[in-house]
Structure formats: structure tokens, C-alpha cells
N, C-alpha and C positions, 0 to 999 in steps of 0.2 A: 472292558469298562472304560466309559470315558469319564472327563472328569464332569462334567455336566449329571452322570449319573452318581457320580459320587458326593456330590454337595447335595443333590435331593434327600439325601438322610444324613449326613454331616449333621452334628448339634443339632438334635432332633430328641424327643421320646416320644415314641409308640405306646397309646394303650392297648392291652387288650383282657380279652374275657373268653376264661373255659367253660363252657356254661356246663355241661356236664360233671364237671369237679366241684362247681362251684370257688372257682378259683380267679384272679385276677390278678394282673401283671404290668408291667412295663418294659419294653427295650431302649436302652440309651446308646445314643451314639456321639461322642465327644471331638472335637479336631481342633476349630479355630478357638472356641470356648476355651480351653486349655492355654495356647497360645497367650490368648489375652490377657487368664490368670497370671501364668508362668512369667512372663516377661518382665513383671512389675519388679522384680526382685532374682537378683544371683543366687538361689536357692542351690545348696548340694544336692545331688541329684537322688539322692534316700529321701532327701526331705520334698523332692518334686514327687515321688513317688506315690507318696501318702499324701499330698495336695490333692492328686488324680485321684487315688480310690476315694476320699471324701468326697470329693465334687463330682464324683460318677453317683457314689450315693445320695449324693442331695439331688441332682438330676432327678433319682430314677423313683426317688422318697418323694419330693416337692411336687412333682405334677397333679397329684393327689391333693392339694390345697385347693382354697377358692379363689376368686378375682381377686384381687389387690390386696392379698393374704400376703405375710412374707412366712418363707420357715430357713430357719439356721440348725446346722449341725457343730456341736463343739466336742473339743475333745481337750481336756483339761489334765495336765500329769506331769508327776514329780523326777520325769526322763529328761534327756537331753531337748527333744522336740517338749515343750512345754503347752502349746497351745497348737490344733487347727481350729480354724473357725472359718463356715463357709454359711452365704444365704443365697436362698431361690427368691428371687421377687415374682410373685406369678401376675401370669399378665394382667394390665387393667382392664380391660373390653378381651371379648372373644375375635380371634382371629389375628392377637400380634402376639411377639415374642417375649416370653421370659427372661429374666436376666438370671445371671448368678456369679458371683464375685466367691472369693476364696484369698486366705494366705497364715501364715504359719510362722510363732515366733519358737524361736532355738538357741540353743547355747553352743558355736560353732566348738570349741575346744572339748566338749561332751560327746562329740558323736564317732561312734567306732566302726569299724570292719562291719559289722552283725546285719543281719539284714534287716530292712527298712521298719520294719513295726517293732522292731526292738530295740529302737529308738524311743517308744512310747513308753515311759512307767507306769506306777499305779496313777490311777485318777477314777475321771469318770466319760462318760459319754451323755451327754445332754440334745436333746432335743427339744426346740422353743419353734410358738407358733405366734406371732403377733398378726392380731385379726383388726387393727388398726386404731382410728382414735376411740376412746371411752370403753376400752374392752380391756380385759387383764390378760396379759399374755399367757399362755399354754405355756408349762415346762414340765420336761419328764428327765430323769435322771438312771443310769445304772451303771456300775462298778465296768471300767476299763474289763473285757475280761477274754478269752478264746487269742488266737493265733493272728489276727487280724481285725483292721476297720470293720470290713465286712461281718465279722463275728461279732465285732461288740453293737452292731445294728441288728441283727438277727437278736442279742439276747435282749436289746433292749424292748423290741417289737413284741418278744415274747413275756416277759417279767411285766411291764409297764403297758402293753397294752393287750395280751392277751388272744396275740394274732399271730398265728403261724407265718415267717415270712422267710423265706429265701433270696438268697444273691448268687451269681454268679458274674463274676468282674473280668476283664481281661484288661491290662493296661500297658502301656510303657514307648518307647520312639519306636518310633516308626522309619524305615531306611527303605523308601519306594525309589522307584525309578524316577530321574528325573524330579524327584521333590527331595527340597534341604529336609534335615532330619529335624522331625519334632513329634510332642509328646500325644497319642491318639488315647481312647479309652474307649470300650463299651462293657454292657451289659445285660442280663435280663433280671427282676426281678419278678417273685410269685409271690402271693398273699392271700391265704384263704379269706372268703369276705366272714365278715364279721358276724356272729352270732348271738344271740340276747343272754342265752347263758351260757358259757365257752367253758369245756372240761376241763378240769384240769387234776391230775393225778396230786395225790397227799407226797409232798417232798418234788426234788426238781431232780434234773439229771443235765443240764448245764452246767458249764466250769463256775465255779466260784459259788454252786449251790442254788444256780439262778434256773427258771423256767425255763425249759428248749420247745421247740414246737412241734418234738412227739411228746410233750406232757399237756399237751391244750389239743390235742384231737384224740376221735374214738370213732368205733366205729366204720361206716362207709367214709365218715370225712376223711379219718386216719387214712384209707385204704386209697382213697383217692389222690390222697395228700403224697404218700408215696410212690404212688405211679406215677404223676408229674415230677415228680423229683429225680426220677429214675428216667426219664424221659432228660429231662435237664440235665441229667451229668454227660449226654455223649454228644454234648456242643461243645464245640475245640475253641482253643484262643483266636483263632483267626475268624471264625464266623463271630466271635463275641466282637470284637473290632470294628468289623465289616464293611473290610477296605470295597470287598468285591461282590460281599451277599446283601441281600438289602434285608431291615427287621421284617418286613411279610416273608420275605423265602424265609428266613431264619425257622419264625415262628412258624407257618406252615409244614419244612422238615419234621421240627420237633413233636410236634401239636396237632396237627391233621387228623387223627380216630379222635380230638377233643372236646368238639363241636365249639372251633374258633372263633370267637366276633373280634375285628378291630376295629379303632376308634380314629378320633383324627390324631394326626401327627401334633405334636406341640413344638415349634422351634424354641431353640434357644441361643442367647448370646449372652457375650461375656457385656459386664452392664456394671455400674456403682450409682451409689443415690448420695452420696457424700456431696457438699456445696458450701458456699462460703456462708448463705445465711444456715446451716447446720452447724458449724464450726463456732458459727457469734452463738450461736441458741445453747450449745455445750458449756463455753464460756460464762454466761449470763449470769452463774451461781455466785463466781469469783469477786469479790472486791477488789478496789483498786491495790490496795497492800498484795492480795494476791498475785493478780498478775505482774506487777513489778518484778516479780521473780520467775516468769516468766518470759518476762523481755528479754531481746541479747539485746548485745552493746550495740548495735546498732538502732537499741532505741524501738524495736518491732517487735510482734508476738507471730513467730511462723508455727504449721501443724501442717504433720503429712497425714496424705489416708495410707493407710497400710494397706488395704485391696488394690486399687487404682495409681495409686502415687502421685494424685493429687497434692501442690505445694499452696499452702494459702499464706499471705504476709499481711496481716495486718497493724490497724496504728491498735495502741494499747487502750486509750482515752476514749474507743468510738466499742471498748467490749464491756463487759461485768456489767453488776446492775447498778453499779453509781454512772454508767457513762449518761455523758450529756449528750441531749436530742441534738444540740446543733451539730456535736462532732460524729455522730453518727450519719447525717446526712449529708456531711461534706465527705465523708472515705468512701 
């Protein structure tokens, strides 16, 4: 492998389609994307953890939106990890890259020995689609619930939208030859397509009493549904990665008797849409009493982005809706 072959699927997702199952999927491959989240903040390494599996799931979720769709994944709970929150910007024109930003607030004296998702308490799991101006944004909701990020995306796919869907994640540093240590991720997802009326059994067999996706298949789909899946458990961590197999071999191994179609590859990068006229537009609400309390002594109003660490310093007198046109066009 050189590395020339290795950046051709770095921060990429692969579509593809079984046409025989009726089934449809994605492969992600994560590297410098991570990097870029990662760095923005000295995160304990449980809490980098769950950054990765979220932002492999928005990856592997997001490609699935339209042109200059955004979608966010949240994850809201009364744990030490309080909040992830990550978005896909999909791209504006066909043929550039997607962004996706990520980060995660916590309560550092909360977190303990236990492994990384049990860090996460009760909450919920929210998925939001904002489909731009003059549109109401998409939100779907379901109870924190299974062993992992991954699980509570699979119940929510299934409770909320009534879609059989699978993950398979591998994540964590990487210690290559010759490369500094840092954090890789891949994965595949599957998702039976959608159907006008989707089965669903009387009562659920999900944790927390929620729909799983043998209660929304029957039949050949069930039967289908299972052979792919049975297929997917004997990909190992290191092809889910895939320092050295590319997503076609991947897919191929697994999926060859499936009747395979792939699609184009989607790049991605790590990207923020945060700015200074964003910062005055959030602003805007505040009166001048307001922001007063907002200034430090130094007389300024600063705001960081939490994704990017973006630093903005402005005057106080040039924000809110009492400011004056002249001092806004002198700062």
C-alpha cells in the first residue's frame, strides 16, 4: 500500500446498492476529518471516542441528504458527557466535498474508569434536518437506549422512521508505521429501502420497549434482511478501518452473490460555517442593557465556536438591535 492509495478513500463514503435484497448502504472511511475535529479541544480520550463513533455515524447517515441540506446528530443526557453534537453540510453542487464538524461538552470531575458510552446517561438521541431558508426543519427524537451510539441510531431509525438499519463501526488511534498516532474510524452501514406500508409486529422487542428491525420486516425482506446481516458480522476491525482494503474490495468480499451496484464516492472534510456576521446575527436579539453583561473589562464582547475554535472580538455598540448604522460600519 502506498500512501497515494491510501488517501483515495481516506474521508470518503461509498454508496452502494444490493439490488437483490433490496437493500442499500454506505462505507465510511474517516482519517484527517477526525484530526480536524479532534484538535480543536484537549478532549479525555472516552470522550474522543464517542466524538468518532458519532461523527462516523453522521458520515455514514448524512450522505443520504440533498445539495445544501445540513443534517445534525445530538445526543443530549443527564451523564457526565452532557451533550455530542455533530453536522454534515452536504455539498452545494455535485462533485465537491462535504463538511462535517463535531464536539462534545462534559463535566471533567464526572467521568470514571467505565467504558466510554457509560459516560452517556439518560437522554435522548435527536436527529435534525434543516432543508434551508423558508422550510421547518426535520426533528426526530428517541430515548438514549442499547449499549452504544450505534444502538441508539439503529433504534432510532427503527421506532422513528420505520427503517430497518444497520451499523457496523470500527474506530480508535491508529499506531502505523512511520505515521504519529492518531484517531481513524470506519464503517458500513445497511438500510432496507423504504416501503409504502412497512410491518410492523403488535409490541417491540428493542431495549427500552422501542421497535428493532426484526419488528418492521416479514417475509422475503426479513429473510433477506438476515442474510446481509449474516454476511456483515464476518468483516473484522481492520477492513472496517481500511488502512489497506479499499470500500470496493471491502464490499465485494462481503456482497459478491448480492448483485452489487456502487455509486460515486462522496469526499469529505472537516469544515465549520460559523463567521463573524453569524456571531452579530445571534447577537441581534440582545439590547444594549443586555450585552453590557456580556462585555469584559476590557470593554469587548468575545464568542468562541465550539466545533472550529473560531475566537471573534467585537465592539459592543456595533451588536443588538439598538446598534447604530454608523458604528457598525466603522468595526
Amino acid at each position: 500500500m502506498t500512501l497515494g492509495q491510501k488517501i483515495a478513500w481516506d474521508d470518503t463514503v461509498l454508496p452502494f446498492q444490493l439490488d437483490q435484497s433490496d437493500i442499500r448502504g454506505r462505507v465510511a472511511r474517516l482519517d484527517g476529518v477526525l484530526d480536524g475535529i479532534l484538535c480543536q479541544h484537549d478532549y479525555p480520550e472516552k470522550v474522543e471516542a464517542l466524538i468518532a463513533e458519532m461523527t462516523l455515524l453522521t458520515a455514514l447517515v448524512g450522505q443520504t441528504i440533498k445539495l445544501r441540506w445540513k443534517l445534525s446528530l445530538q445526543v443530549q443526557s443527564n451523564g457526565p458527557v452532557r451533550m455530542i453534537a455533530t453536522d454534515y453540510f452536504a455539498p452545494s453542487q455535485e462533485g465537491e466535498s462535504a463538511k462535517l464538524r463535531a464536539y462534545a461538552s462534559f463535566d471533567p470531575e464526572r467521568l470514571t474508569k467505565a467504558a466510554p458510552f457509560e459516560q452517556v446517561g439518560e437522554g435522548y438521541f435527536a436527529v435534525l434536518i434543516d432543508q434551508g431558508t423558508d422550510t421547518a426543519p426535520y426533528q426526530g427524537i428517541t430515548p438514549i437506549a442499547g449499549g452504544s451510539l450505534r444502538a441508539c441510531a439503529e433504534a432510532y431509525f427503527a421506532q422513528s422512521e420505520q427503517l430497518p438499519t444497520r451499523f457496523a463501526l470500527s474506530f480508535g488511534k491508529s499506531t502505523e508505521v512511520d505515521s504519529s498516532e492518531h484517531w481513524r474510524a470506519g464503517g458500513v452501514m445497511l438500510q432496507h429501502m423504504p416501503k409504502a406500508s412497512p410491518f410492523a409486529k403488535e409490541g417491540a422487542s428493542g431495549d427500552q420497549g422501542l421497535l428493532a428491525a426484526a419488528d418492521i420486516v416479514d417475509g422475503d425482506d426479513k429473510e433477506n434482511w438476515n442474510r446481509v446481516n449474516i454476511l456483515l458480522d464476518t468483516v473484522d476491525d481492520l477492513e472496517l478501518v481500511g488502512p489497506s482494503v479499499s470500500p470496493t474490495d471491502l464490499l465485494v468480499r462481503l456482497f459478491h452473490e448480492e448483485t452489487l451496484r456502487v455509486f460515486d464516492i462522496q469526499p469529505i472534510r472537516f469544515g465549520c460555517t460559523c463567521s463573524e456576521d453569524r456571531v452579530r446575527n445571534s447577537l441581534s436579539i440582545y439590547s444594549a442593557k443586555d450585552l453590557e453583561k456580556m462585555t469584559t473589562s476590557e470593554g469587548l464582547v468575545t464568542a468562541d465556536c465550539q466545533f472550529c475554535g473560531a475566537h471573534y472580538v467585537l465592539q459592543p455598540s456595533t451588536l443588538g438591535f439598538e446598534a447604530r448604522a454608523d458604528d457598525r460600519d466603522e468595526d
